[in-house]
C-alpha positions in Angstrom: 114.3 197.5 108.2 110.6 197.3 107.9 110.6 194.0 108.8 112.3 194.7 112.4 109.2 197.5 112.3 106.8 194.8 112.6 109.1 192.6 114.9 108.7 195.7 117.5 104.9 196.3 117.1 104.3 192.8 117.8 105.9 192.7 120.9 104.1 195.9 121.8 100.9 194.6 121.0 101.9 191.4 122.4 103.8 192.0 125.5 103.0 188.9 127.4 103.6 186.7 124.4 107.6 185.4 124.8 109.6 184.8 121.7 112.2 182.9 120.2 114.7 184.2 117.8 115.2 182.4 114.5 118.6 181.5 115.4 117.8 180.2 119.3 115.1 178.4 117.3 117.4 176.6 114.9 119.8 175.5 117.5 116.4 174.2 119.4 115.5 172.1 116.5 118.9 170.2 116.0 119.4 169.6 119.6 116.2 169.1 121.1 116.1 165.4 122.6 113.8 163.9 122.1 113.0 166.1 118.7 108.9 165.6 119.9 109.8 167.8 123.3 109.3 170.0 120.2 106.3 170.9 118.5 105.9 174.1 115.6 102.4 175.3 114.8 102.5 176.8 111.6 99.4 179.0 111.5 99.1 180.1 108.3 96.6 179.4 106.2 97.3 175.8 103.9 98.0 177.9 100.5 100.6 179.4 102.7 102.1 176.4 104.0 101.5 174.4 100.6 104.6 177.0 99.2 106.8 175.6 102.3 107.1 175.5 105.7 109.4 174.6 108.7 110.0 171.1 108.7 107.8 168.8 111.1 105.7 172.1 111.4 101.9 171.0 111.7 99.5 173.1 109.9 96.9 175.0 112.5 94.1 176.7 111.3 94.9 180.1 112.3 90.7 181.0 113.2 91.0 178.0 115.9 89.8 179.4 119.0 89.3 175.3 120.6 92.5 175.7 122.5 91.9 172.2 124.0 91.9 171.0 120.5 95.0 172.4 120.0 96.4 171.3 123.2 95.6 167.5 122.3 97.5 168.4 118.8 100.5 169.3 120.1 100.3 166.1 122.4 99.4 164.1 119.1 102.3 165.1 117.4 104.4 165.1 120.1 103.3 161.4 121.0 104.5 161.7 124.6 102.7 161.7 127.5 101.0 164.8 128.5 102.6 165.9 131.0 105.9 165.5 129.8 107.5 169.0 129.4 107.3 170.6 125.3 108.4 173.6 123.8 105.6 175.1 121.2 106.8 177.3 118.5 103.6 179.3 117.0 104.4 181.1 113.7 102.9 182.6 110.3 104.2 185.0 107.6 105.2 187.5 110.2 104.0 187.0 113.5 100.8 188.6 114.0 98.9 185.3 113.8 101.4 183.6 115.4 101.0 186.0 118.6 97.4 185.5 118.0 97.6 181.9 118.9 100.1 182.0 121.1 98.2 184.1 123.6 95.2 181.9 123.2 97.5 179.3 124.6 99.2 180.8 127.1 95.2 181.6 128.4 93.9 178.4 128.4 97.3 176.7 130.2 96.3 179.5 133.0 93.3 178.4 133.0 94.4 174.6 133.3 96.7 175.2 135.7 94.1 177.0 137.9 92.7 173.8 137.7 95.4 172.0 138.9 96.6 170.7 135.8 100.2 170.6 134.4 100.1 170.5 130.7 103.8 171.0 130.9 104.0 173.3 127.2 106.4 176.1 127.2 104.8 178.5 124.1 106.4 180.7 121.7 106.1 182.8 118.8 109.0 183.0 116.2 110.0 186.4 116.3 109.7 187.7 112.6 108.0 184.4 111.7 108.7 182.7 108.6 109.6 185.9 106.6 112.6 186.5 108.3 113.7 182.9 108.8 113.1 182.5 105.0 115.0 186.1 104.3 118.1 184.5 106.5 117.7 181.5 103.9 117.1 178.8 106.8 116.1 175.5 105.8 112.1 175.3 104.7 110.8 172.2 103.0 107.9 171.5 100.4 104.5 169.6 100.8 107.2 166.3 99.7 109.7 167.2 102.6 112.2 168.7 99.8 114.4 171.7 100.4 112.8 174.7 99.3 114.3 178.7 99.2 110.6 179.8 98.4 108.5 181.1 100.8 104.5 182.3 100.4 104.5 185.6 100.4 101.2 186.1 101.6 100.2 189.1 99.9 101.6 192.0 97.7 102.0 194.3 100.4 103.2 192.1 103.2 105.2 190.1 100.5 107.6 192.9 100.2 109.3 191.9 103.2 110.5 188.7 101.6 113.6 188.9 99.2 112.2 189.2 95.7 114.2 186.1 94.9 112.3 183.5 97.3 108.8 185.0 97.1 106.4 183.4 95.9 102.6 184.9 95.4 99.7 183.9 94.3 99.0 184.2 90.5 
């Protein structure tokens, strides 16, 4: 319930940031041919992502405001040629910081494409982030690439919207 809360306040502070569902996302990331049309930003900070995160997810500093450094990430990992068409998942504990950084891209790629560029990136944020992905107890991995229920709860407060049982916080 409180989660859904914060689901709706995002997308009212947010309103030009479009999301993904958890589910839609899942689907995305066993179909998606190749798998590097598909890039997730996970912008948490690295204690955060050190408990798990998505798999393939890279980890973004969530202060970045260089969105050209970000933009040449995403064309890193995806190692395909830039203008070849991606879908960018942004998330974090519960969206916030992924909206955040999903808005700073969606400024820049206007920007770009005012100046008659085509970066070709279709951006997201994961709607309820990894809290709710982790609460419907889809796949997350370790720093090793190992199956993992646990997710970084961030804080005390926030961490309540994590099942007690895959929360982890810091000691």
């Amino acid at each position: 319930m409180a989660l859904r809360l914060v689901i709706g306040f995002l997308k009212l502070k947010f309103p030009n940031v479009p999301v993904i569902t958890s589910n839609e996302l899942q689907k995305l990331m066993k179909t998606a041919q190749p798998r590097e049309n598909l890039v997730l930003l996970d912008t948490r900070e690295e204690k955060e992502f050190k408990v798990s995160h998505l798999s393939e997810a890279v980890l973004l500093n969530p202060e970045e405001t260089d969105m050209s450094k970000v933009i040449k990430t995403i064309h890193e990992k995806a190692g395909s040629s830039e203008t070849d068409p991606k879908t960018v998942v942004c998330y974090c504990a519960v969206g916030y910081r992924a909206s955040i950084m999903s808005q700073r891209l969606l400024d820049e790629l206007v920007k770009q494409q005012n100046q008659s560029t085509k970066p070709g990136l279709k951006v997201y944020s994961l709607e309820g982030a990894v809290f709710k992905w982790a609460n419907e107890r889809k796949e997350l991995v370790d720093p090793n690439g190992n199956s993992t229920p646990m997710v970084h709860g961030y804080d005390r407060l926030w961490g309540m919207l994590v099942s007690k049982d895959i929360r982890k916080l810091d000691s």
